[in-house]
N, CA, C and O atoms as CSV, one atom per row, in Angstrom:
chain,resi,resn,atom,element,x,y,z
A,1,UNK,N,N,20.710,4.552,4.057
A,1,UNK,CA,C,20.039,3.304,3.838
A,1,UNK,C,C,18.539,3.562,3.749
A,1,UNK,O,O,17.951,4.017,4.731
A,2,UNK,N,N,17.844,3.269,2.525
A,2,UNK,CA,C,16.775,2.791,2.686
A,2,UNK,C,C,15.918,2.149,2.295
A,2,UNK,O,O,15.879,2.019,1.072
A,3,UNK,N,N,14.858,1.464,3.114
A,3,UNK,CA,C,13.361,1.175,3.118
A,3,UNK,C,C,12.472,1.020,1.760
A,3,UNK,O,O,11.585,1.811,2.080
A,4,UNK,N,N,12.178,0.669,0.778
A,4,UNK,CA,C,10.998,0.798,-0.148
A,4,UNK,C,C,10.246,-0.548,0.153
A,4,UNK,O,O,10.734,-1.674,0.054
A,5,UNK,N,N,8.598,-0.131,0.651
A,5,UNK,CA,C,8.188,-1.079,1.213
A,5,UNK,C,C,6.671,-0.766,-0.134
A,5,UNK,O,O,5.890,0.178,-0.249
A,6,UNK,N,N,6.864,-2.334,-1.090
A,6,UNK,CA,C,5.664,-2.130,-1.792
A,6,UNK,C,C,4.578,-3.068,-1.366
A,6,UNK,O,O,4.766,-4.283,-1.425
A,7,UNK,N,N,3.125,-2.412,-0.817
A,7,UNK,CA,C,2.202,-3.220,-0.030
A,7,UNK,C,C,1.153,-3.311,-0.553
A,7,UNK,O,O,0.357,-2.376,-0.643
A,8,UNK,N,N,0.956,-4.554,-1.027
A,8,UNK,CA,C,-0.421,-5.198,-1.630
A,8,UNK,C,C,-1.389,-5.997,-1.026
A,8,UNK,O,O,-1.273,-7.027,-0.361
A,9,UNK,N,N,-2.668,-5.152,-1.476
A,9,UNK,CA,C,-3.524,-5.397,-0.693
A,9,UNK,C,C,-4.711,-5.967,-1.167
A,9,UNK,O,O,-4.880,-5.176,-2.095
A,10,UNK,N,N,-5.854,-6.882,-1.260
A,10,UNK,CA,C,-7.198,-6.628,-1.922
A,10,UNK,C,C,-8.051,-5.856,-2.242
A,10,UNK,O,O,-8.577,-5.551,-3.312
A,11,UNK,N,N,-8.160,-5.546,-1.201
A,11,UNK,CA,C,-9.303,-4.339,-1.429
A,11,UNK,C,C,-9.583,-3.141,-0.216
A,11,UNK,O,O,-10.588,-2.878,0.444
A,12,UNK,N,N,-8.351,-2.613,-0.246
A,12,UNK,CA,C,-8.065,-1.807,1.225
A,12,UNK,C,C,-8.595,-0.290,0.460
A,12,UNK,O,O,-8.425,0.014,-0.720
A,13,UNK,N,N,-9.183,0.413,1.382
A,13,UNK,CA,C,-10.131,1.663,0.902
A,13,UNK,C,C,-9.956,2.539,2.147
A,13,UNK,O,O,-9.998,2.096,3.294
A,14,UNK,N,N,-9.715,4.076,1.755
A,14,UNK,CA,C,-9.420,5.189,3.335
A,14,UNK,C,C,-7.949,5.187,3.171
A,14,UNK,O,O,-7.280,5.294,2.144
A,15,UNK,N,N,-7.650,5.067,4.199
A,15,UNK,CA,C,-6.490,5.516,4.903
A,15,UNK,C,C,-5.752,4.755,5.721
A,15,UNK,O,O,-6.278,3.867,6.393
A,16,UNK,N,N,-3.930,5.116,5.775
A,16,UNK,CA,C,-3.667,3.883,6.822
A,16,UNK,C,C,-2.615,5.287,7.450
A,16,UNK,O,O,-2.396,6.450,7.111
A,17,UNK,N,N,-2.135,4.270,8.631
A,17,UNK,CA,C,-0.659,5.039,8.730
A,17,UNK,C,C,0.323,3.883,9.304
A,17,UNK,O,O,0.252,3.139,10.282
A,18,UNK,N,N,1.193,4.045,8.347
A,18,UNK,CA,C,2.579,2.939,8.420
A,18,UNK,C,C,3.823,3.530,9.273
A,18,UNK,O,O,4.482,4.498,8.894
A,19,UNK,N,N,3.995,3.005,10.162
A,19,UNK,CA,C,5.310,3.303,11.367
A,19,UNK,C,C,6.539,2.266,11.068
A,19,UNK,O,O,6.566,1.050,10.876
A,20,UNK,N,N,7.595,3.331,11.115
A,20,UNK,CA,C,8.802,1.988,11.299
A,20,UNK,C,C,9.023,2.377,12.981
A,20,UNK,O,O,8.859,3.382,13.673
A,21,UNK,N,N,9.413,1.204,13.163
A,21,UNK,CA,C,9.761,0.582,14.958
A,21,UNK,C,C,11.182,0.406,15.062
A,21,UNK,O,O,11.728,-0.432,14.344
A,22,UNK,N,N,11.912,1.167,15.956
A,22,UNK,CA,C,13.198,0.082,16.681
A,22,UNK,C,C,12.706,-1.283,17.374
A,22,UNK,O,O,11.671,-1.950,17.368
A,23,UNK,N,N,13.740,-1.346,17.864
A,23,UNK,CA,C,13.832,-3.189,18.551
A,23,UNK,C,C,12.968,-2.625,19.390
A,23,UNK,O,O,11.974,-3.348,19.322
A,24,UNK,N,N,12.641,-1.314,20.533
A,24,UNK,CA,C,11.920,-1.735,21.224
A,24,UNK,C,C,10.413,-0.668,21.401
A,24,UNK,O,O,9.877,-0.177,22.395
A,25,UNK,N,N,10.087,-0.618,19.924
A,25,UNK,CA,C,8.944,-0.719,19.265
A,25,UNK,C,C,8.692,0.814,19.801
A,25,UNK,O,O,7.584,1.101,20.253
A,26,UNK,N,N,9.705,1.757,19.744
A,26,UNK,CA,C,9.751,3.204,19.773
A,26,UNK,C,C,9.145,3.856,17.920
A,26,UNK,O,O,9.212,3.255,16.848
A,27,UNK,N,N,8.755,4.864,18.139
A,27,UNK,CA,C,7.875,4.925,16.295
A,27,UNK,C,C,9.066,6.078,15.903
A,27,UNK,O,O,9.240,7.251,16.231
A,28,UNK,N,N,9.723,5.214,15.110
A,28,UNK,CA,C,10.837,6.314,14.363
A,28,UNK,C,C,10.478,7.243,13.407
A,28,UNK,O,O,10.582,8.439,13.680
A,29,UNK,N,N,10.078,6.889,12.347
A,29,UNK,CA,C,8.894,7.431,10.997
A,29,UNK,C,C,7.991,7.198,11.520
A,29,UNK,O,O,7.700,6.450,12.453
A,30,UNK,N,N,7.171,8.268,10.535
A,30,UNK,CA,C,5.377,7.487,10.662
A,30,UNK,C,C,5.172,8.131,9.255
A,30,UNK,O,O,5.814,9.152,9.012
A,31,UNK,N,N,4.030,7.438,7.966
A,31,UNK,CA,C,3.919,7.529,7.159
A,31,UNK,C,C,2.417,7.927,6.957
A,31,UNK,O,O,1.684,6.964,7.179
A,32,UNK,N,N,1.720,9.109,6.588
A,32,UNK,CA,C,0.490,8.800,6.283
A,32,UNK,C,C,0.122,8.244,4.523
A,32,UNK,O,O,0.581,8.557,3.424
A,33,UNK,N,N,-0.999,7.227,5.027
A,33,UNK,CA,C,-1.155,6.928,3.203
A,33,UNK,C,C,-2.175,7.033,3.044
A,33,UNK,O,O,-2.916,7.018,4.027
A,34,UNK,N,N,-2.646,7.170,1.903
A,34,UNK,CA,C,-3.764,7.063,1.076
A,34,UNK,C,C,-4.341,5.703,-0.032
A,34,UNK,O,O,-3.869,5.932,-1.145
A,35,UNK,N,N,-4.731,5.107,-0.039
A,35,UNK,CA,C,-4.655,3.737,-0.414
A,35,UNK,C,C,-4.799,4.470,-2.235
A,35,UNK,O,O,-4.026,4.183,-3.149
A,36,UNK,N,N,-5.539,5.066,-2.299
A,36,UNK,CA,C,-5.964,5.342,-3.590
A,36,UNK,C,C,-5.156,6.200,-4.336
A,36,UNK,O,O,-5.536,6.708,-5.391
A,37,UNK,N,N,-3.547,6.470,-3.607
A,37,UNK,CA,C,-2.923,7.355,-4.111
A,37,UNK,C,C,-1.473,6.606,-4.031
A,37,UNK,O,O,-0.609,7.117,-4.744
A,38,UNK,N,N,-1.151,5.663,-3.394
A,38,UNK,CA,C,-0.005,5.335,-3.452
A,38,UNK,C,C,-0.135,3.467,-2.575
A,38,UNK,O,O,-0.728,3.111,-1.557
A,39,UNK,N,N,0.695,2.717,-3.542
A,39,UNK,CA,C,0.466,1.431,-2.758
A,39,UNK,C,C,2.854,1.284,-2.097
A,39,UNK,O,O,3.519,0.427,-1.515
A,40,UNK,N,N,3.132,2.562,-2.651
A,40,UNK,CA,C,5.003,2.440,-2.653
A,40,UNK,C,C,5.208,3.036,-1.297
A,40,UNK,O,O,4.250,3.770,-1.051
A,41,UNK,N,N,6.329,3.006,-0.033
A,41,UNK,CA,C,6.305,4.057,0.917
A,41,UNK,C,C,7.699,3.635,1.353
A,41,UNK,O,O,8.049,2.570,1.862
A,42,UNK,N,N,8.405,4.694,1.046
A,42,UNK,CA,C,9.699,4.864,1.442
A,42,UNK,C,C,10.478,5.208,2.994
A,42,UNK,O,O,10.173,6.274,3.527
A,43,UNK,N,N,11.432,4.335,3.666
A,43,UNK,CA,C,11.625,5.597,4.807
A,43,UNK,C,C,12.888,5.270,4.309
A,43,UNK,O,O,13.322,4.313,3.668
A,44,UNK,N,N,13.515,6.601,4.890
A,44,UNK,CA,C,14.996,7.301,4.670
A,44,UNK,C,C,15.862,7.300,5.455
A,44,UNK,O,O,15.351,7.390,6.572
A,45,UNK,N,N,17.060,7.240,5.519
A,45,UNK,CA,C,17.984,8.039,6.607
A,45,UNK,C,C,17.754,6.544,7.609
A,45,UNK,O,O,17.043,6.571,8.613
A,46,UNK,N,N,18.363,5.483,7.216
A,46,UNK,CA,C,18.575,4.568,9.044
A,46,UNK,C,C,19.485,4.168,8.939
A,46,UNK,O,O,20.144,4.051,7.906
A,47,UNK,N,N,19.760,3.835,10.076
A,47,UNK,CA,C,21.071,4.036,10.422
A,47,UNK,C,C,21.018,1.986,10.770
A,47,UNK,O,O,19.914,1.544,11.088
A,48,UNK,N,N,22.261,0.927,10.666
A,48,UNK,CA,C,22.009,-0.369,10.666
A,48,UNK,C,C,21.283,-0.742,12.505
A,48,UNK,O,O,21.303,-0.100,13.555
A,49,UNK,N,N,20.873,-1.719,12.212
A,49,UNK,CA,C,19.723,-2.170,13.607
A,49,UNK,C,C,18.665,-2.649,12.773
A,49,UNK,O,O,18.399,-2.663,11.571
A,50,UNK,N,N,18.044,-3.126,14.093
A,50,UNK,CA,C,16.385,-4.057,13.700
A,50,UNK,C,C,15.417,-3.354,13.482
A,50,UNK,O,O,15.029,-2.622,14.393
A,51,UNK,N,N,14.723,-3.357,12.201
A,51,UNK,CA,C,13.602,-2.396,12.797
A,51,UNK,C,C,12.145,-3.095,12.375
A,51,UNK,O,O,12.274,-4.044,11.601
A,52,UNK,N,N,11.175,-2.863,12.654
A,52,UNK,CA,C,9.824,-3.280,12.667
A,52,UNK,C,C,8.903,-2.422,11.818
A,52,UNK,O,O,9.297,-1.265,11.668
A,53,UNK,N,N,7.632,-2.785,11.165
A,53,UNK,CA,C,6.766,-2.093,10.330
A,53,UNK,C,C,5.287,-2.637,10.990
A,53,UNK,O,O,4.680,-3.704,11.087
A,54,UNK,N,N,5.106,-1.211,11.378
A,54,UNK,CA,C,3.445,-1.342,11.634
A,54,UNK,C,C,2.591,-0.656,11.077
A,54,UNK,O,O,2.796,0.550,10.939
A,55,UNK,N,N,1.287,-1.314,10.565
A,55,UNK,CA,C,0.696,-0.533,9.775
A,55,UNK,C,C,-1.045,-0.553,10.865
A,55,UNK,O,O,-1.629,-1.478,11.430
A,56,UNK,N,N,-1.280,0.563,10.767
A,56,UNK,CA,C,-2.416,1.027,11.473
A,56,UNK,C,C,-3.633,1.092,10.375
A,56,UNK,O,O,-3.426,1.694,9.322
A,57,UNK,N,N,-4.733,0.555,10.586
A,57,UNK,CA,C,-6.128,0.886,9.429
A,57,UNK,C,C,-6.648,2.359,9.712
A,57,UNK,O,O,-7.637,2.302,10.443
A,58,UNK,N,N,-6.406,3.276,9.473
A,58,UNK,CA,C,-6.820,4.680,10.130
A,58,UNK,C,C,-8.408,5.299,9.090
A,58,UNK,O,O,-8.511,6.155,8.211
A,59,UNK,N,N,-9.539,4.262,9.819
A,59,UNK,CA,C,-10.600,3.962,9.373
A,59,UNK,C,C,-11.602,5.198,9.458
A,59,UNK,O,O,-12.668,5.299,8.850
A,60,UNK,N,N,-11.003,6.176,10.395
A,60,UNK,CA,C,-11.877,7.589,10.381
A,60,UNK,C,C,-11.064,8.699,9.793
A,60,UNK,O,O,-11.312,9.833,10.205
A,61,UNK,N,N,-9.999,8.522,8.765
A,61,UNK,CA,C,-8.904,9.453,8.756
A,61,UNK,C,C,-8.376,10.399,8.939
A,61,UNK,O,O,-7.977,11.318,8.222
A,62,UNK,N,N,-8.343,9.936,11.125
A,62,UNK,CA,C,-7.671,11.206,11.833
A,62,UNK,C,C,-6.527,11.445,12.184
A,62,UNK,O,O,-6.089,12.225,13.029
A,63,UNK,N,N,-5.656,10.190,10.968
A,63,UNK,CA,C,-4.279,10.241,11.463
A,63,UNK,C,C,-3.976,10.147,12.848
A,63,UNK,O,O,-3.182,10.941,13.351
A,64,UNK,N,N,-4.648,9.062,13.659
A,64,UNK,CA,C,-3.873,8.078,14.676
A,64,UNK,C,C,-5.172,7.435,14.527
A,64,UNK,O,O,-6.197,7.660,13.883
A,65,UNK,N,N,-4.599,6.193,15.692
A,65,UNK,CA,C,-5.140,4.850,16.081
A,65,UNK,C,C,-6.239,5.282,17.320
A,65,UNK,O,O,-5.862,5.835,18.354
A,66,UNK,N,N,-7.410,4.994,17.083
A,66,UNK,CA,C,-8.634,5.121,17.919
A,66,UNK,C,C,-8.607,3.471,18.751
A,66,UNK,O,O,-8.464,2.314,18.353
A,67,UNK,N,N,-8.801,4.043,19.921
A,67,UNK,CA,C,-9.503,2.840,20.418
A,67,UNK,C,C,-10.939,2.704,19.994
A,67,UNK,O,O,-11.510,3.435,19.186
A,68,UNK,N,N,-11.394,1.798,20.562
A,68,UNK,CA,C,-12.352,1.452,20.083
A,68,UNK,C,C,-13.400,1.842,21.419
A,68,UNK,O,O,-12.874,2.222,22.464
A,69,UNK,N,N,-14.809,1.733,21.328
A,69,UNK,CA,C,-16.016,2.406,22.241
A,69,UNK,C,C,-17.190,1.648,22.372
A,69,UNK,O,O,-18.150,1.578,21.604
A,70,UNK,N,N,-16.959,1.008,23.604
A,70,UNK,CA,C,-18.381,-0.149,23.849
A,70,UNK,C,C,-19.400,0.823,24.118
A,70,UNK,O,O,-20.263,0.114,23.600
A,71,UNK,N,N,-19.984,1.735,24.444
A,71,UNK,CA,C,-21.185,2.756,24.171
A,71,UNK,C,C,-21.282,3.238,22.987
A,71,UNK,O,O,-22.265,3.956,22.799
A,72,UNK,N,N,-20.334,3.019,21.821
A,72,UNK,CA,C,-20.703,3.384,20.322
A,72,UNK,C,C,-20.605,2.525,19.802
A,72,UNK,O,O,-20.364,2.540,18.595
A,73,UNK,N,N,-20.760,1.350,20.535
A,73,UNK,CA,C,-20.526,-0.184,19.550
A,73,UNK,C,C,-19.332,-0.238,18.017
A,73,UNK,O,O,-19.420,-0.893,16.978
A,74,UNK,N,N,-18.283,0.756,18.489
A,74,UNK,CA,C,-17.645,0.695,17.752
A,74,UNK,C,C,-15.834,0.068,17.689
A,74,UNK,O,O,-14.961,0.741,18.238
A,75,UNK,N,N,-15.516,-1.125,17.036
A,75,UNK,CA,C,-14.021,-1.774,17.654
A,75,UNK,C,C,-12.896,-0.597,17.328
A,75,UNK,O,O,-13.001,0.373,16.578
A,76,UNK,N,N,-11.804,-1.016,18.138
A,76,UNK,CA,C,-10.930,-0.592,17.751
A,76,UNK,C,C,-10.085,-0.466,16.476
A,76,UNK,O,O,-9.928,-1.532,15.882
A,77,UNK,N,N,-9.493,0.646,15.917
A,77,UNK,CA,C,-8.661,0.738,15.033
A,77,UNK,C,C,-7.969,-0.459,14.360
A,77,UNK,O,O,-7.142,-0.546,15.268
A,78,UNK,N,N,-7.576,-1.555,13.446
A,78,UNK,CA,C,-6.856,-2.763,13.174
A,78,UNK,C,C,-5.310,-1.986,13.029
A,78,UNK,O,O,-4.909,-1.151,12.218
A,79,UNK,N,N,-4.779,-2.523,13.960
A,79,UNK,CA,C,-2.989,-2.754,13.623
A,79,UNK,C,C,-2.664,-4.044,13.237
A,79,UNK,O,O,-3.050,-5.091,13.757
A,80,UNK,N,N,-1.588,-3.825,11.851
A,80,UNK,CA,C,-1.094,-5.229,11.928
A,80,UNK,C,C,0.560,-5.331,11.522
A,80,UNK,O,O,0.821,-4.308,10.889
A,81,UNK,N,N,1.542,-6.026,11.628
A,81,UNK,CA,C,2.608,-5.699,11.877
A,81,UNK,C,C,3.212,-6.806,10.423
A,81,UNK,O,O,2.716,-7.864,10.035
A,82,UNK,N,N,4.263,-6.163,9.959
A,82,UNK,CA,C,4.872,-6.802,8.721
A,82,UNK,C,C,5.536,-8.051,9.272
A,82,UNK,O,O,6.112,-7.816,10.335
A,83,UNK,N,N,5.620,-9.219,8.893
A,83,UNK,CA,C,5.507,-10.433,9.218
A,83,UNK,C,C,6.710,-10.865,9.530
A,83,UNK,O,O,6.727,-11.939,10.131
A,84,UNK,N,N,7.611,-10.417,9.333
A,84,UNK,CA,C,9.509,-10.426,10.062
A,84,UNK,C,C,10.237,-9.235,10.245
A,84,UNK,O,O,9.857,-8.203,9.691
A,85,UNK,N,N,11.259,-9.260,10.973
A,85,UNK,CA,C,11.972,-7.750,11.443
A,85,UNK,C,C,13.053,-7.929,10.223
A,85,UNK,O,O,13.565,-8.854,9.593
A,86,UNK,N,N,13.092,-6.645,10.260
A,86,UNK,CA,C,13.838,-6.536,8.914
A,86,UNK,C,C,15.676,-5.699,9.785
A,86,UNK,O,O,15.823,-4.551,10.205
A,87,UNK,N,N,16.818,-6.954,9.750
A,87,UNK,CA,C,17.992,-6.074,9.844
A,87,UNK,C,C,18.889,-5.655,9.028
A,87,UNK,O,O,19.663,-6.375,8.396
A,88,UNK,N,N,18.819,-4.266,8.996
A,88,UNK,CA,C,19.322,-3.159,8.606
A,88,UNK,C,C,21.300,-3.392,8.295
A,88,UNK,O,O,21.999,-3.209,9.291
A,89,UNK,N,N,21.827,-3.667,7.329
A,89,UNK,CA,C,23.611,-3.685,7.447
A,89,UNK,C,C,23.533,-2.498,7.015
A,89,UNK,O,O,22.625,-1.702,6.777
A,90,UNK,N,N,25.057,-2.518,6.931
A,90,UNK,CA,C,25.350,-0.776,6.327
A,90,UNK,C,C,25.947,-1.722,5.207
A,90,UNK,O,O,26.451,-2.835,5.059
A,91,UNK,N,N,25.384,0.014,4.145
A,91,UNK,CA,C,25.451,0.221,2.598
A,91,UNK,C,C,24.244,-0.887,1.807
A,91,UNK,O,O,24.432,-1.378,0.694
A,92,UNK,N,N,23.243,-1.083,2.496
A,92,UNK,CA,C,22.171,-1.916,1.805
A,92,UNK,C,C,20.805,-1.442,1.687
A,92,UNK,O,O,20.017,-1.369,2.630
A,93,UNK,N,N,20.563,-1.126,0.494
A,93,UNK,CA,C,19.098,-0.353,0.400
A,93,UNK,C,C,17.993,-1.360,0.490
A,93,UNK,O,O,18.374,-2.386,-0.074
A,94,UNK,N,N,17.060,-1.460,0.856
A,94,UNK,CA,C,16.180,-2.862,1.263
A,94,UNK,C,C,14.986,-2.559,0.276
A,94,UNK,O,O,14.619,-1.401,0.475
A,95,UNK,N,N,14.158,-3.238,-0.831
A,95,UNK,CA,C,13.634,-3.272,-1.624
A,95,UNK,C,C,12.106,-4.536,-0.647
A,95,UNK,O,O,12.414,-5.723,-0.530
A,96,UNK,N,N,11.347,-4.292,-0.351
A,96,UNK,CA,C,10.623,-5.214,0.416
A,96,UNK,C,C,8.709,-5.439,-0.144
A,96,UNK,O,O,8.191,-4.358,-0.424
A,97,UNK,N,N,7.841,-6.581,-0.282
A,97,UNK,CA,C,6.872,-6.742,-0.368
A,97,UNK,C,C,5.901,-6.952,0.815
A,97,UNK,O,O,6.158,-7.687,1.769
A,98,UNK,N,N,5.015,-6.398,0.701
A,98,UNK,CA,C,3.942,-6.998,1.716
A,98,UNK,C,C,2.739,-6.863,1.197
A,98,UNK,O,O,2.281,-5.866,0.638
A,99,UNK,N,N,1.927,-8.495,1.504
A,99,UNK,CA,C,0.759,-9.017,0.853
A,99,UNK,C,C,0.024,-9.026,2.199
A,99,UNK,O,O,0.272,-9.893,3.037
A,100,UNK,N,N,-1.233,-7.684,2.485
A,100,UNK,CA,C,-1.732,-7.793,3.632
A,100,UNK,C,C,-3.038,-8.420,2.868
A,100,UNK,O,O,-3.213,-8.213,1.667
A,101,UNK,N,N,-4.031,-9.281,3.736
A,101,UNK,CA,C,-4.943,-10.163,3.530
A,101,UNK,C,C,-5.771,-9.480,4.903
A,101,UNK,O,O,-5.479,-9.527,6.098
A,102,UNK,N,N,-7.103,-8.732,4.077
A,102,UNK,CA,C,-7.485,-7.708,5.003
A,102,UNK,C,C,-8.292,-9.039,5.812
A,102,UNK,O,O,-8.922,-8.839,6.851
């Protein structure tokens, strides 16, 4: 079974990294992207269950999520999570959109 998650964005620039989640928000995949190289991101191989999509802004692109630093006046990393859980049957490949509104 899988995942093709196509994510549209305005004007998203850098880097992200997209996680799929079980129900209890364990990181099964993790995807690194490139905004300027791919807006398509596939995951593979799941097995039926709930699963969740989080996408991280990975704004220094060190491939993870920074907190953020009140002595560098700088916020934390933006996570934001795909807007319903998506469940998984068996024999169903899931074809999915997401319109993030930075």
């Amino acid at each position: 079974k899988v995942i093709s998650l196509n994510i549209k964005h305005p004007s998203l620039t850098g880097g992200a990294i997209l996680e799929l989640l079980d129900a209890q928000d364990n990181v099964l995949q993790e995807k690194k992207i490139n905004w300027a190289d791919t807006n398509l991101v596939e995951f593979n191989r799941l097995r039926q269950g709930i699963y969740r999509i989080r996408l991280i802004y990975d704004i220094n692109s060190n491939g993870k999520w920074d907190p953020g630093s009140y002595a560098e006046k700088r916020p934390p990393e933006k996570v934001v999570y795909f807007p319903e859980n998506i469940d998984i049957k068996p024999n169903f490949d899931y074809a999915l959109e997401w319109e993030i509104m930075k």
